[in-house]
C-alpha positions in Angstrom: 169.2 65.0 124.5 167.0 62.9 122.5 168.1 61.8 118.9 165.4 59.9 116.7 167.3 57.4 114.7 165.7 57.1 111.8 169.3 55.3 109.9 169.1 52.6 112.6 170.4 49.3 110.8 169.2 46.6 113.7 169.7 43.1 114.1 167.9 41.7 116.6 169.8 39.0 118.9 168.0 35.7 118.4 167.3 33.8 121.7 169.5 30.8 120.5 172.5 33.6 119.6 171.9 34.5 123.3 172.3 31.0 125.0 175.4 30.6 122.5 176.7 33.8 123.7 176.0 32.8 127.4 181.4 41.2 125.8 192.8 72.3 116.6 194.4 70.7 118.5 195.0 72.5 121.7 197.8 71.5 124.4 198.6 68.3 123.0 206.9 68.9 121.8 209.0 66.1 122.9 210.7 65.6 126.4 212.6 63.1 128.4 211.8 59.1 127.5 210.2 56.8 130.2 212.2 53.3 129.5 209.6 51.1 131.0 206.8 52.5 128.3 208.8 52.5 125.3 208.2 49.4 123.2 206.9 50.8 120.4 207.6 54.4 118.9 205.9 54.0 115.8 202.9 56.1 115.1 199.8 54.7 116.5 197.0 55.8 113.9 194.4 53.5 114.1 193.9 50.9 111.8 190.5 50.4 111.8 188.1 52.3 109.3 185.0 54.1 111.7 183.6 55.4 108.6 180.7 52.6 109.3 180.7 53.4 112.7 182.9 51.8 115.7 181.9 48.5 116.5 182.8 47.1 120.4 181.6 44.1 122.7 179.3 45.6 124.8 177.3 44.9 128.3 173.8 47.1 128.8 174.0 48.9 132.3 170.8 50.8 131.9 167.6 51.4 129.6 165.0 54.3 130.3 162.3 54.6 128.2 160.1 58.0 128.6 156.5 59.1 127.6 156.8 60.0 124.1 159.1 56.9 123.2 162.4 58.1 123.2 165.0 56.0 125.3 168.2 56.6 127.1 171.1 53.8 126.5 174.5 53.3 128.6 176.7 50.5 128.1 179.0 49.5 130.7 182.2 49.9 128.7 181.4 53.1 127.5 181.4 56.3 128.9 178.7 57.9 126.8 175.4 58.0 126.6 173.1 56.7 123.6 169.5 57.3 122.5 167.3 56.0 120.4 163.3 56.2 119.7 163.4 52.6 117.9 161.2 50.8 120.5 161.9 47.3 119.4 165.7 48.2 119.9 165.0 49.3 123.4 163.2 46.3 124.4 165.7 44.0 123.1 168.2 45.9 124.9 166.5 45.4 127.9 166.1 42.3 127.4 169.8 41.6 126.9 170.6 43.8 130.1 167.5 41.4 132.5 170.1 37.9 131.3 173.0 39.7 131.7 174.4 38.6 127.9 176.9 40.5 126.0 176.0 42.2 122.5 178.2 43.6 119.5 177.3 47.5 119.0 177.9 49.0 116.2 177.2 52.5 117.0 177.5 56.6 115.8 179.5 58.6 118.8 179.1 61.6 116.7 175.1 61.6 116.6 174.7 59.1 120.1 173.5 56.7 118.1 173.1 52.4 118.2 173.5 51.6 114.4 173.1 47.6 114.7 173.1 45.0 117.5 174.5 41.6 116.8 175.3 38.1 118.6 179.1 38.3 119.3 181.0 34.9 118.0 182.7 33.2 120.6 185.8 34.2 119.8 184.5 38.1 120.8 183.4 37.3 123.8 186.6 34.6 124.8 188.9 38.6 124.1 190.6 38.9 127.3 188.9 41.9 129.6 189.0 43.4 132.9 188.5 41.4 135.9 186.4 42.8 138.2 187.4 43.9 141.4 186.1 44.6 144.7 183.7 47.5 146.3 186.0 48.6 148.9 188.3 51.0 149.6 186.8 53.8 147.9 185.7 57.2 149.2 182.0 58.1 147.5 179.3 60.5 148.1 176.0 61.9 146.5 177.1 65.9 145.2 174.8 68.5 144.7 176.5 71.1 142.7 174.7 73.9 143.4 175.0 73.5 147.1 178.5 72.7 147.4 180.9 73.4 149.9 183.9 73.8 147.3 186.9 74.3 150.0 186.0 71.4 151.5 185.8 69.4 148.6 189.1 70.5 147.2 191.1 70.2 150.1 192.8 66.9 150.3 193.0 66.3 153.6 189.3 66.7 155.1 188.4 64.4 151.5 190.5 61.9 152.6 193.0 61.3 150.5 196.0 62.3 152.4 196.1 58.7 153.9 196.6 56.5 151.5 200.0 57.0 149.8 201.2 53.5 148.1 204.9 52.3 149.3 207.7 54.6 148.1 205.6 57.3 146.3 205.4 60.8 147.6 201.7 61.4 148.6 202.1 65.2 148.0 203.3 67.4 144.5 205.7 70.1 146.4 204.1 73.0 143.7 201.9 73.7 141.0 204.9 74.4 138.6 206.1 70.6 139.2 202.3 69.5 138.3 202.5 71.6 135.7 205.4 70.2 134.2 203.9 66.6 135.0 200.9 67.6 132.8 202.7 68.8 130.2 205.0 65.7 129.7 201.7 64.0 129.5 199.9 66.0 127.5 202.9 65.9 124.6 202.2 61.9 124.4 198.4 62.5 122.8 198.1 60.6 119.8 197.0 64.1 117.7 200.6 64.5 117.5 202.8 63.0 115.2 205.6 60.2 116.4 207.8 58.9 118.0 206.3 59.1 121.4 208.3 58.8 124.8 205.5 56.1 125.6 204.5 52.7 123.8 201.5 53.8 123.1 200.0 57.5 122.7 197.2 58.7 124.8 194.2 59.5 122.7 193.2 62.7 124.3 192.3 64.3 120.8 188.7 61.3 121.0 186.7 62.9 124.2 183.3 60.3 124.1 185.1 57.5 125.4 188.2 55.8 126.9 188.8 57.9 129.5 189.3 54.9 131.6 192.1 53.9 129.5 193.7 57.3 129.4 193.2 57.7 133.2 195.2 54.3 133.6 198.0 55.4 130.9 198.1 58.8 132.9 198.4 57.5 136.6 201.5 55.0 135.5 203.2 57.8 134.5 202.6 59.8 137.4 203.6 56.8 139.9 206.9 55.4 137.7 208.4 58.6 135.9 207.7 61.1 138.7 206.9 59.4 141.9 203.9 60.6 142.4 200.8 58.8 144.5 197.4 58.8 142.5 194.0 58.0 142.7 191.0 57.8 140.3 188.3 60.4 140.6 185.1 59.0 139.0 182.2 61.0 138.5 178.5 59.7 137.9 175.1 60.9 136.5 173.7 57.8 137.4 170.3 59.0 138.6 167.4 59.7 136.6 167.8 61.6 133.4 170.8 62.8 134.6 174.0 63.4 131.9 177.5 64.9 132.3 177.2 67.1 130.1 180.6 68.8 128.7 181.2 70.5 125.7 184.4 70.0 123.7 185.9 73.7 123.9 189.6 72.4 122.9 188.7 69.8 120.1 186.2 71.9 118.2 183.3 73.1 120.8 180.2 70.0 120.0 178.5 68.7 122.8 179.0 65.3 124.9 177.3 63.2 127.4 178.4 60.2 129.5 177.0 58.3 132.0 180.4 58.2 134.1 183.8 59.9 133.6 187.4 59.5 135.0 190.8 60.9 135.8 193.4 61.3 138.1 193.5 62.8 141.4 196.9 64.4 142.3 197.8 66.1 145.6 199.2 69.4 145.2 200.6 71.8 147.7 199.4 75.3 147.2 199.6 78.7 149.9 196.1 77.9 150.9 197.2 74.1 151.9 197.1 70.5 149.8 194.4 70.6 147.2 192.8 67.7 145.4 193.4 68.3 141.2 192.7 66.1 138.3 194.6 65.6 135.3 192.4 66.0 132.3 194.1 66.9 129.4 191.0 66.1 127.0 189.6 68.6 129.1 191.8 71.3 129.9 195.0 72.4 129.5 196.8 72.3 133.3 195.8 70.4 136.1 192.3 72.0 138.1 190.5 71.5 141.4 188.2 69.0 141.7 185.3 71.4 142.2 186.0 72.9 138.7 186.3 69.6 136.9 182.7 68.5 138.4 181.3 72.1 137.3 182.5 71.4 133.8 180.6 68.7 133.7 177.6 70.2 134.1 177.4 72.4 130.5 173.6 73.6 130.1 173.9 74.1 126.2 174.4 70.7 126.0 171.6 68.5 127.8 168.5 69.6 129.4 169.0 67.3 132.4 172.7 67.8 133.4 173.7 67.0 137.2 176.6 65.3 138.5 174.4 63.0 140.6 177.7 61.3 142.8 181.3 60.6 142.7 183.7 58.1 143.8 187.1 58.4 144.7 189.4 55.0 144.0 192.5 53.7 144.3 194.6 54.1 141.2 194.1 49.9 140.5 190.8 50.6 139.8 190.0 51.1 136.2 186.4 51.1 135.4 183.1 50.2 136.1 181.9 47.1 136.8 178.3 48.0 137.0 175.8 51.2 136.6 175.6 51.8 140.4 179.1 53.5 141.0 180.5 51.1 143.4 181.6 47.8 141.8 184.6 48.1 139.8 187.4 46.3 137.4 190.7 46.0 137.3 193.3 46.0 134.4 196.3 45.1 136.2 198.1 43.9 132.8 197.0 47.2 131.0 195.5 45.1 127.9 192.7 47.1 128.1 194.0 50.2 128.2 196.2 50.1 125.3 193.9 48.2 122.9 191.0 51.2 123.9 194.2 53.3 122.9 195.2 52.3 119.5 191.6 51.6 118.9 190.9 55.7 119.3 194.4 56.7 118.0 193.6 58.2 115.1 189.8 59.6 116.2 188.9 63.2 116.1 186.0 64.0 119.0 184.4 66.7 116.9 185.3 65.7 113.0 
């Protein structure tokens, strides 16, 4: 899992920056239009040029170094997990992480790589963001795949989920052909296709390494206004150790990704064998799947030598990402700012070019 960056262009972030600074497509037709979305049915292809790399406002969550040099980067407003065997980019890194100071990161998704680090103007780090939100409410627990008891994860009821419908919306799908049909509708809104989109914004399923959060977000407001639906947020962590979630791309070309953290909906759904716990996924898969089989997926060994999914936390539908690297402080994004900009910012971005 370790990449030696030998193209590294690195700027180190000067101690008077830092007190200034003190941020094939498979699965993805038309159907019915959701009024309250649609502002804007133009085609969102993103404007910005990644050729250079993607370039975001970042805050370190974790730096580990091991014997032979090479380190292990996660950010907290990105999923995926970067490496690097530049020492002095480490160190600064983790430097930046100890005073809790934002960088700019200009870095390579496609080889996990940091390209340069920068001081963000003030401007950057003034962008409106998340808020962050409190720890409670959530239901999380340590996993060990290999030992797990699979009905009893999946089955809605004993995981707790039953009990928390929100106001009007129904807390339980009455089939798998109505989920089916919910996935579809928002499946047909990824951005891979071409416009106009029953949504103001498409959903960038077709870019895997990041913005999950975002399309989790876009994805649970459709399920709560069009449909009716109850949702909550499934977040899954490899949080411990050299643990990665470790997936590979099978719909958008087959390469190999690893994040720190991923997210989706959880959706009841009624089934012969009693309510079941699945997750929408589309960058995944192509229908909705149990819970067990989404963690399993994210365990792929041809693509990291360490892959575990170390614990997961289940949240209400407000919450939209991490606030931290332990896995039980979030944010909010109540106004869906976030989201969308993390959505035309991907628009146009192939996860295996």
């Amino acid at each position: 899992m370790h990449n030696n960056n030998s193209k590294t262009r690195y700027s180190v972030v000067s101690f008077a920056g830092i007190l200034l600074s003190l941020f094939i497509l498979n699965g993805c037709g038309k159907q019915e239009t959701l009024p309250e979305l649609r502002q804007n049915t133009s085609h969102q292809a993103n404007v910005n040029n990644h050729s250079n790399g993607f370039t975001r406002v970042m805050t370190v969550g974790h730096v580990q170094t091991d014997e032979l040099g090479n380190s292990r980067i996660a950010f907290i407003e990105n999923p995926q997990v970067f490496t690097t065997s530049n020492a002095l980019l480490a160190e600064e890194l983790t430097n930046l992480k100890r005073l809790h100071v934002k960088a700019k990161v200009t870095f390579d998704p496609y080889t996990s790589s940091i390209i340069e680090v920068t001081t963000p103007s003030v401007t950057e780090l003034m962008a409106p963001a998340p808020r962050t939100a409190s720890k409670e409410n959530g239901i999380s627990m340590n996993v060990d795949l290999t030992n797990l008891d699979e009905d009893a994860l999946d089955n809605a009821e004993r995981l707790g989920v039953m009990t928390h419908a929100s106001g009007s919306l129904m807390n339980v799908v009455p089939d798998m052909a109505t989920a089916q049909l919910m996935f579809n509708y928002i499946t047909q809104q990824c951005c891979a296709l071409p416009s106009p989109y029953d949504i103001d914004h498409c959903i960038s399923f077709q870019y895997a390494y990041d913005g999950c959060y975002a399309r989790a977000h876009k994805m649970c407001y459709i399920i709560n206004k069009k449909y009716g639906y109850n949702t909550h947020k499934i977040f899954s962590f490899a949080n411990s150790g050299w643990d990665v979630l470790s997936v590979q791309a099978q719909k958008w070309g087959g390469c190999c990704i690893n994040w720190w953290y991923h997210v989706a909906p959880l959706v009841n759904i009624k089934t012969p064998a009693g309510v079941k716990a699945y997750v929408f996924d589309p960058a995944m898969f192509d229908q909705p799947v149990l819970l067990s089989v989404w963690l399993h997926f994210q365990e792929h060994p041809a693509c990291a030598s360490t892959p575990n999914v170390s614990m997961i936390n289940i949240q209400p539908t407000a919450m939209y990402a991490p606030s931290d690297y332990s896995g039980y402080s979030f944010m909010t994004d109540p106004g869906y700012i976030d989201t969308d900009a993390t959505l035309i910012y991907y628009g146009s971005t192939p996860t295996c070019p």
